[in-house]
Structure formats: structure tokens, C-alpha cells
ROVOVO-464017 format. One record per residue: residue number from 1; residue in three letters; x, y, z of N, C-alpha, C in turn. Coordinates in nm, 3 decimals, padded with zeros to 5 digits. Example, Ala and Ser with C-alpha at 12.3 -4.5 7.8 and 13.67 -1.06 7.14 Angstrom:
BEGIN
{num 1, residuo ala, n_X 01.319, n_Y -00.569, n_Z 00.780, ca_X 01.230, ca_Y -00.450, ca_Z 00.780, c_X 01.320, c_Y -00.330, c_Z 00.780}
{num 2, residuo ser, n_X 01.285, n_Y -00.225, n_Z 00.708, ca_X 01.367, ca_Y -00.106, ca_Z 00.714, c_X 01.290, c_Y 00.003, c_Z 00.787}
//
This chain:
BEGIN
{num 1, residuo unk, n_X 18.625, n_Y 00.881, n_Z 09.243, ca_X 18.525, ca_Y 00.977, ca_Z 09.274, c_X 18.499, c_Y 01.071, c_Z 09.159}
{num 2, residuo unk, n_X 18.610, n_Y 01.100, n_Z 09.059, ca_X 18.556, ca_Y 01.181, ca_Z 08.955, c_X 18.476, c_Y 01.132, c_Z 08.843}
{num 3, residuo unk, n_X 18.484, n_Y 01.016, n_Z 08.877, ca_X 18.350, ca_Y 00.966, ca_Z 08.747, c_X 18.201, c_Y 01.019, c_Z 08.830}
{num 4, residuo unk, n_X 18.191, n_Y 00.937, n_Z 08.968, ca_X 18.091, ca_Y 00.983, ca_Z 09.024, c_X 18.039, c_Y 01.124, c_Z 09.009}
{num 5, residuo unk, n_X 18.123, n_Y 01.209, n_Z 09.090, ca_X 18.086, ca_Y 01.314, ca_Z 09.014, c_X 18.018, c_Y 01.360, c_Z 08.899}
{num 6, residuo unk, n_X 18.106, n_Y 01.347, n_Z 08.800, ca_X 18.037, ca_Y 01.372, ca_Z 08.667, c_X 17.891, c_Y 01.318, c_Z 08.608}
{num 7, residuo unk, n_X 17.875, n_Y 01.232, n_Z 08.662, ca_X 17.715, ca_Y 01.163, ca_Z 08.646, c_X 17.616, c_Y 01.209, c_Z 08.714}
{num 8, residuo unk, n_X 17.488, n_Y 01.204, n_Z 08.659, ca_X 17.369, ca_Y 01.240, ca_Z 08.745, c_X 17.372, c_Y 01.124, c_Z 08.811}
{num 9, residuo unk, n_X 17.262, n_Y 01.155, n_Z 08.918, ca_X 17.240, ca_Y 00.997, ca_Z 08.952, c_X 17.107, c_Y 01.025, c_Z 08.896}
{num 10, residuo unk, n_X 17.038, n_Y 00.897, n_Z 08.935, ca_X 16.891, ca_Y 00.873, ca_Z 08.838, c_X 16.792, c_Y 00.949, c_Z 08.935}
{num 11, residuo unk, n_X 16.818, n_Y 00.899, n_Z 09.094, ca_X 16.691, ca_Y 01.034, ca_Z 09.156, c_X 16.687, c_Y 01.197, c_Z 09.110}
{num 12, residuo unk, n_X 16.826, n_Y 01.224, n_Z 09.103, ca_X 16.802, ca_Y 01.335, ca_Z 09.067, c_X 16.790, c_Y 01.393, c_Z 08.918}
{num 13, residuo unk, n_X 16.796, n_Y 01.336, n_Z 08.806, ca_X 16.720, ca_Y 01.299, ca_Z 08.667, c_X 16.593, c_Y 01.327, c_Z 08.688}
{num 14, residuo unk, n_X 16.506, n_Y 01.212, n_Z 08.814, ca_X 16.362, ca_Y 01.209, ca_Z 08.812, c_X 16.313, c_Y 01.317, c_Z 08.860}
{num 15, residuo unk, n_X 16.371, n_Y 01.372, n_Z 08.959, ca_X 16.340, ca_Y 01.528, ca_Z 09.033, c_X 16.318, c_Y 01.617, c_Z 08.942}
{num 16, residuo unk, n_X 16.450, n_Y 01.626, n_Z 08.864, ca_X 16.413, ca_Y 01.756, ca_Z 08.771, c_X 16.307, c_Y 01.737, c_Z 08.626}
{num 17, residuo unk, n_X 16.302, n_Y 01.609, n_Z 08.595, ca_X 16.195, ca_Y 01.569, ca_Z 08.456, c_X 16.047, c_Y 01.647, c_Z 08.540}
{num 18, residuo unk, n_X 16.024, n_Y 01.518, n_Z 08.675, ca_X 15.917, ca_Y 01.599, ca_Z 08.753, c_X 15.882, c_Y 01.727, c_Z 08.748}
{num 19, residuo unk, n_X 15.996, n_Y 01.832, n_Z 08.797, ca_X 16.014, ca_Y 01.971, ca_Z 08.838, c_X 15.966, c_Y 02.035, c_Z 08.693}
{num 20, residuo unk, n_X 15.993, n_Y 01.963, n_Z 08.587, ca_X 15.952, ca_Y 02.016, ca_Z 08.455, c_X 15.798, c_Y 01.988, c_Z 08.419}
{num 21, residuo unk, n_X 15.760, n_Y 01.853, n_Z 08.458, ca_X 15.647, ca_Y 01.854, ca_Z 08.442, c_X 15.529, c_Y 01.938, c_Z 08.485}
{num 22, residuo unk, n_X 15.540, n_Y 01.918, n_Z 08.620, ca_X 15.521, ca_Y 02.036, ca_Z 08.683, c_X 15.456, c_Y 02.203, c_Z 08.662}
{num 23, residuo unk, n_X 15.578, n_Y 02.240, n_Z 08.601, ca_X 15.629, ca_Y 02.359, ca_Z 08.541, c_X 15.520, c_Y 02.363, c_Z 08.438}
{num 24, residuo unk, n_X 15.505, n_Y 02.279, n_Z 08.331, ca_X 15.441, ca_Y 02.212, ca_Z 08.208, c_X 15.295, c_Y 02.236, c_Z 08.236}
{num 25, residuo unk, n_X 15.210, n_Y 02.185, n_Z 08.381, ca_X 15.120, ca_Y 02.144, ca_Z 08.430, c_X 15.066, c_Y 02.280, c_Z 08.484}
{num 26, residuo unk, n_X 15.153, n_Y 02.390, n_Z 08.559, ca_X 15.116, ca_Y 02.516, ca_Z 08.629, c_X 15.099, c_Y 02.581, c_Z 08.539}
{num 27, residuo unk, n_X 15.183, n_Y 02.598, n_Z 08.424, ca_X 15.162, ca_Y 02.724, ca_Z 08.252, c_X 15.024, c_Y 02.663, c_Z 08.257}
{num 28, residuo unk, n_X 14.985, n_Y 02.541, n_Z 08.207, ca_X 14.874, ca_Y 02.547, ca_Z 08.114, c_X 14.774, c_Y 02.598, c_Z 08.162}
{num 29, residuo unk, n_X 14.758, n_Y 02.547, n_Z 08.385, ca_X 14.679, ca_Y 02.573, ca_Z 08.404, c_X 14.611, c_Y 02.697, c_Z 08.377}
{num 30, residuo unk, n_X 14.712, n_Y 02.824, n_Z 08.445, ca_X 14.705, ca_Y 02.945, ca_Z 08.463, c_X 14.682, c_Y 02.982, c_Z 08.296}
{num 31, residuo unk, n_X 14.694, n_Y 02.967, n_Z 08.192, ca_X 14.650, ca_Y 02.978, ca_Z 08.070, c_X 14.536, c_Y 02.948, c_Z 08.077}
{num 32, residuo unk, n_X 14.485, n_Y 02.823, n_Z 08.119, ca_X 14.339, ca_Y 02.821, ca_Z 08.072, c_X 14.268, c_Y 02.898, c_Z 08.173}
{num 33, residuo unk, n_X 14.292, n_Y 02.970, n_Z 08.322, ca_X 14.247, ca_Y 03.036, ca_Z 08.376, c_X 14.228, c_Y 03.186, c_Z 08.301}
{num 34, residuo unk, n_X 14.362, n_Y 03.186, n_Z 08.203, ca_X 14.348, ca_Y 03.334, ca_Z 08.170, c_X 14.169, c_Y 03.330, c_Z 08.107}
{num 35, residuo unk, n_X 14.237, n_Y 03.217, n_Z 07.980, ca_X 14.108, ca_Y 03.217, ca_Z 07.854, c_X 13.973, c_Y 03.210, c_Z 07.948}
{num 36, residuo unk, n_X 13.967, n_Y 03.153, n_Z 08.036, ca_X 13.855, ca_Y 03.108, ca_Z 08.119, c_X 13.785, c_Y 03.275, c_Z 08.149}
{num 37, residuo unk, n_X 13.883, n_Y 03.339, n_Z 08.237, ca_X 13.861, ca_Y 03.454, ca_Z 08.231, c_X 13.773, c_Y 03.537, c_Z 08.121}
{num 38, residuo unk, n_X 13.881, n_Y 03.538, n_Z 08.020, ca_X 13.807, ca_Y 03.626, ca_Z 07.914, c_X 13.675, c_Y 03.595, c_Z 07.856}
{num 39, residuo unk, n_X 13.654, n_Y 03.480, n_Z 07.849, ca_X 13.539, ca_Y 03.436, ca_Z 07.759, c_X 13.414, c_Y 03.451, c_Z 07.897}
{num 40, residuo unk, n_X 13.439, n_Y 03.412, n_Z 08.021, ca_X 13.349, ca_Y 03.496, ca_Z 08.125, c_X 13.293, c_Y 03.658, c_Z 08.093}
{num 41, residuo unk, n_X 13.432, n_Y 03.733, n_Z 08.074, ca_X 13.425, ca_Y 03.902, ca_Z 08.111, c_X 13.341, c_Y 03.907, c_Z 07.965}
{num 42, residuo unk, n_X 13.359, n_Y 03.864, n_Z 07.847, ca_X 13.322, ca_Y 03.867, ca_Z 07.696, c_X 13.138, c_Y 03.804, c_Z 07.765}
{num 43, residuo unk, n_X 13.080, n_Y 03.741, n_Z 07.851, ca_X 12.976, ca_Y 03.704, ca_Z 07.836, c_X 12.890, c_Y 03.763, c_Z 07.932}
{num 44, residuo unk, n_X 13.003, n_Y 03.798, n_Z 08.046, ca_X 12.951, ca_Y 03.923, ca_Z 08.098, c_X 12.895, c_Y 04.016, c_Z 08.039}
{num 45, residuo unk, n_X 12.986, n_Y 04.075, n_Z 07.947, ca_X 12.943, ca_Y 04.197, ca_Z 07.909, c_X 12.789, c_Y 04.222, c_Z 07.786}
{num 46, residuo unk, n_X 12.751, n_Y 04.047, n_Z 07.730, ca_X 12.672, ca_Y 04.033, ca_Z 07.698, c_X 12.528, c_Y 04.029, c_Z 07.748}
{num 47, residuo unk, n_X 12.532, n_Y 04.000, n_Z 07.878, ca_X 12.433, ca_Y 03.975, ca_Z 08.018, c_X 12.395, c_Y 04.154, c_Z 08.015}
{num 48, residuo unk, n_X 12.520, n_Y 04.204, n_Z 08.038, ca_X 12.487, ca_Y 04.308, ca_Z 08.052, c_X 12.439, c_Y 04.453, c_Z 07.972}
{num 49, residuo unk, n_X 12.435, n_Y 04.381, n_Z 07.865, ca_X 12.401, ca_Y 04.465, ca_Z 07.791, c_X 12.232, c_Y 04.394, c_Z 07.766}
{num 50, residuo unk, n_X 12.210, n_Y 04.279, n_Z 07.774, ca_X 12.054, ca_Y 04.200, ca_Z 07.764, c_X 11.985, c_Y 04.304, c_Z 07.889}
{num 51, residuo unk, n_X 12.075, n_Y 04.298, n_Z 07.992, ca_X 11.986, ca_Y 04.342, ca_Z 08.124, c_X 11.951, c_Y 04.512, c_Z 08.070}
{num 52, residuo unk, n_X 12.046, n_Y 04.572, n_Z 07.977, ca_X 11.985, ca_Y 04.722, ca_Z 07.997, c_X 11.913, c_Y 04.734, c_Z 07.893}
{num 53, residuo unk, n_X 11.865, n_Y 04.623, n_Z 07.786, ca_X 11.752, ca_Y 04.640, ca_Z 07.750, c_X 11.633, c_Y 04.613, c_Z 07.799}
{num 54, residuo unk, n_X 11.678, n_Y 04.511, n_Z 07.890, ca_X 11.506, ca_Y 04.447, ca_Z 07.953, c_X 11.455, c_Y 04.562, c_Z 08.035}
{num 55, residuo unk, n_X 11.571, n_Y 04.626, n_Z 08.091, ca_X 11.518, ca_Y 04.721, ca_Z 08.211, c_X 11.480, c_Y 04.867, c_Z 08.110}
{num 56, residuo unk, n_X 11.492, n_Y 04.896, n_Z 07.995, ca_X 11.450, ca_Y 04.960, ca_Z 07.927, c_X 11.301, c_Y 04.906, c_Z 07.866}
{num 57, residuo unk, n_X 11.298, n_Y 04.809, n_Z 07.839, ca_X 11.198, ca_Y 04.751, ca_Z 07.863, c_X 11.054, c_Y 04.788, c_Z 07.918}
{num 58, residuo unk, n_X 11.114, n_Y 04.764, n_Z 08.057, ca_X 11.013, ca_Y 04.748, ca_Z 08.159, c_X 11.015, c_Y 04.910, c_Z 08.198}
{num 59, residuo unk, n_X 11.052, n_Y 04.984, n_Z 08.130, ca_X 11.059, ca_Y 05.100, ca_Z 08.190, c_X 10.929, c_Y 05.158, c_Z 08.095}
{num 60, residuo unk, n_X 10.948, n_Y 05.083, n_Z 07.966, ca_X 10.847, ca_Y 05.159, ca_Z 07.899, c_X 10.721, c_Y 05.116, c_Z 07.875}
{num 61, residuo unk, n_X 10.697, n_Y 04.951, n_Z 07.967, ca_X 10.567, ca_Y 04.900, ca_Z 07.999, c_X 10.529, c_Y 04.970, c_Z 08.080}
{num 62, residuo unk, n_X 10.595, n_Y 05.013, n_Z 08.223, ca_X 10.546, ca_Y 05.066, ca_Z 08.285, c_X 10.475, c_Y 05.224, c_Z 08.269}
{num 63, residuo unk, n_X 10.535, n_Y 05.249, n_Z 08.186, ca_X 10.544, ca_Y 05.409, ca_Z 08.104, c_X 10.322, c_Y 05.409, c_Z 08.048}
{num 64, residuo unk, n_X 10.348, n_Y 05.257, n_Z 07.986, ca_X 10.198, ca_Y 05.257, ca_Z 07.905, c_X 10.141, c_Y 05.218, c_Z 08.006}
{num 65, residuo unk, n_X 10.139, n_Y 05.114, n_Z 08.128, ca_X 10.054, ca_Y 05.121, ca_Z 08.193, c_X 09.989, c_Y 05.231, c_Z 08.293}
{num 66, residuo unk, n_X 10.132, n_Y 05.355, n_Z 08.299, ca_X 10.042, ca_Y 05.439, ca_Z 08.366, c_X 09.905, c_Y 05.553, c_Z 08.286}
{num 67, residuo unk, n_X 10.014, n_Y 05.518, n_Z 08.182, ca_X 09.909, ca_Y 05.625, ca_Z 08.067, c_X 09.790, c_Y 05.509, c_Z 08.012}
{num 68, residuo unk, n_X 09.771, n_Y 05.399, n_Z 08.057, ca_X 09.624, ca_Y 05.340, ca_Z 08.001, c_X 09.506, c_Y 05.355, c_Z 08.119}
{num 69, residuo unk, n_X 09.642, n_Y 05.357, n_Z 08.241, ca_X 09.530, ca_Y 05.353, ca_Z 08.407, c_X 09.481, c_Y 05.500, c_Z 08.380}
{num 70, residuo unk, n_X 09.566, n_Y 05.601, n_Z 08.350, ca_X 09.530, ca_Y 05.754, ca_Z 08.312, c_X 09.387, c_Y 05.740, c_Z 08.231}
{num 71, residuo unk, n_X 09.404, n_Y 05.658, n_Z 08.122, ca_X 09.286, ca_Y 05.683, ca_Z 08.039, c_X 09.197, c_Y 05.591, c_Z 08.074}
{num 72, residuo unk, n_X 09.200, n_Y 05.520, n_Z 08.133, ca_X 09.060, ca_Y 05.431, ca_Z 08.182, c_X 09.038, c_Y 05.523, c_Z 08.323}
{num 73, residuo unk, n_X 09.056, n_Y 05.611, n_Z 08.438, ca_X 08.992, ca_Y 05.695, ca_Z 08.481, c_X 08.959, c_Y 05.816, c_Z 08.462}
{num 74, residuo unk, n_X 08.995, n_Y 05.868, n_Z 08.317, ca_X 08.939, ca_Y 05.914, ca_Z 08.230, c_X 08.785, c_Y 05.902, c_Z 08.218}
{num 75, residuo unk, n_X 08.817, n_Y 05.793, n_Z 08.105, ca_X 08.688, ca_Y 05.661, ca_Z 08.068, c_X 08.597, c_Y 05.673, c_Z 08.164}
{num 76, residuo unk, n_X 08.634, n_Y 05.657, n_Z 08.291, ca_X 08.536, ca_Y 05.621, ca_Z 08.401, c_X 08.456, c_Y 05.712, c_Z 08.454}
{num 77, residuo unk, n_X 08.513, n_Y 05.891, n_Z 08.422, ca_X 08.499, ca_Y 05.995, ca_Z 08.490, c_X 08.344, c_Y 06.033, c_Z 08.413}
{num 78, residuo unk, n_X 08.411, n_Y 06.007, n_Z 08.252, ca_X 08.303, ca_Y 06.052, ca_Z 08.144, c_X 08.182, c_Y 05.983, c_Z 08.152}
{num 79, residuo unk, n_X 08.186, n_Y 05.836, n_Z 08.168, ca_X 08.040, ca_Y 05.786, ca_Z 08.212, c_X 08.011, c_Y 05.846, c_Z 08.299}
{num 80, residuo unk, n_X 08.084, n_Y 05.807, n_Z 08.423, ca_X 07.973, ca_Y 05.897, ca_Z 08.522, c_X 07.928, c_Y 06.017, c_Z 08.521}
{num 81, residuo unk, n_X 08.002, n_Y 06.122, n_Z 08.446, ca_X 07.906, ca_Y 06.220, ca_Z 08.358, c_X 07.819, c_Y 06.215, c_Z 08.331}
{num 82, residuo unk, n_X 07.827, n_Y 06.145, n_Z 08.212, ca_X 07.687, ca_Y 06.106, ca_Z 08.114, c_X 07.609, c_Y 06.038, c_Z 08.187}
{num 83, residuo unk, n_X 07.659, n_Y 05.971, n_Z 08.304, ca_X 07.543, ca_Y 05.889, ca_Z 08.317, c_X 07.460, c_Y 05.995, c_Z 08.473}
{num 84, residuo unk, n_X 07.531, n_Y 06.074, n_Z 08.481, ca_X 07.471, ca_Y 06.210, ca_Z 08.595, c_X 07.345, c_Y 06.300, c_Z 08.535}
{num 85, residuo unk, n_X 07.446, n_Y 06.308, n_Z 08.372, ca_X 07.338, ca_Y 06.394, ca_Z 08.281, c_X 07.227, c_Y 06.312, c_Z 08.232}
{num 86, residuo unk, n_X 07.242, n_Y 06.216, n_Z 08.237, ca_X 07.103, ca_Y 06.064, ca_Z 08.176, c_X 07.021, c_Y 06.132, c_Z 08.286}
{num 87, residuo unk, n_X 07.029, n_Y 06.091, n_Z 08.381, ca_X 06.975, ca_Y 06.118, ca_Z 08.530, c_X 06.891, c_Y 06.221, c_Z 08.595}
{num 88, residuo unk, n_X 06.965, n_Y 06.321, n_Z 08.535, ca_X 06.903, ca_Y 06.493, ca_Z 08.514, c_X 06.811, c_Y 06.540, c_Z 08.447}
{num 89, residuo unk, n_X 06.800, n_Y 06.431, n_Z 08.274, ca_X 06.695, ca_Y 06.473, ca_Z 08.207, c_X 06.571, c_Y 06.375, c_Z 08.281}
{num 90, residuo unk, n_X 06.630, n_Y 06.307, n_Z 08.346, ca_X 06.428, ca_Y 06.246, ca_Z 08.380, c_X 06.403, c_Y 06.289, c_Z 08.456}
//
């Protein structure tokens, strides 16, 4: 019995090579989850910086379209002026 002893047997050899592989297989994953991570949050933060220009953007289209609608009823006020005073001299 003391030789027995002293020897692995071969199932349990394969258990633990497994148990290592394993081991081998869970690191990398969770590694490439980290990197996965970062290069997300890194492209995130690119999105988000695109989005606060667009919305700067559109803040300052909107900015000219109110000041062109301003000056085209402007525009519109002065003809009908002139065209009140056309009207007056005949």
C-alpha cells in the first residue's frame, strides 16, 4: 500500500491539468473583459464629446434661424409700409 500511496493515479493528474486549464481559460477571459471594457469607456467618452458638439451645434442653427425669421418679419413689415405709403400718394 505504500507505493500506492505515493503515486498519483492518472484521474486525478487529469482533474487537476483540467482544474488548471480552466483557471488558464477564466484569467484570460475576465482580461479581455477588462480591455473590452476600457476601449468601450475610451469610445464612450468620444461619442460623447461628438454629441456636445452637435448639440452645440444645433443650438446655434437654431440661434440663426430665429434671428433670420426676426429679419424676414422685419422685411415683411417694411414693404407693407412702403407699400401703404405707395398707396397714399395716389
Amino acid at each position: 500500500m505504500s507505493k500506492e500511496a505515493g503515486k498519483a493515479s492518472p484521474q486525478f493528474v487529469g482533474i487537476i491539468l483540467a482544474l488548471l486549464v480552466q483557471a488558464v481559460v477564466v484569467i484570460t477571459y475576465f482580461n479581455n473583459i477588462e480591455n473590452n471594457s476600457e476601449t468601450n469607456m475610451a469610445s464612450i467618452s468620444k461619442l460623447e464629446f461628438r454629441v456636445d458638439r452637435l448639440e452645440q451645434s444645433v443650438q446655434n442653427q437654431q440661434i440663426a434661424m430665429a434671428r433670420m425669421e426676426e429679419m424676414i418679419i422685419s422685411i415683411k413689415n417694411m414693404v407693407s409700409r412702403i407699400d401703404k405709403s405707395i398707396e397714399q400718394m395716389k
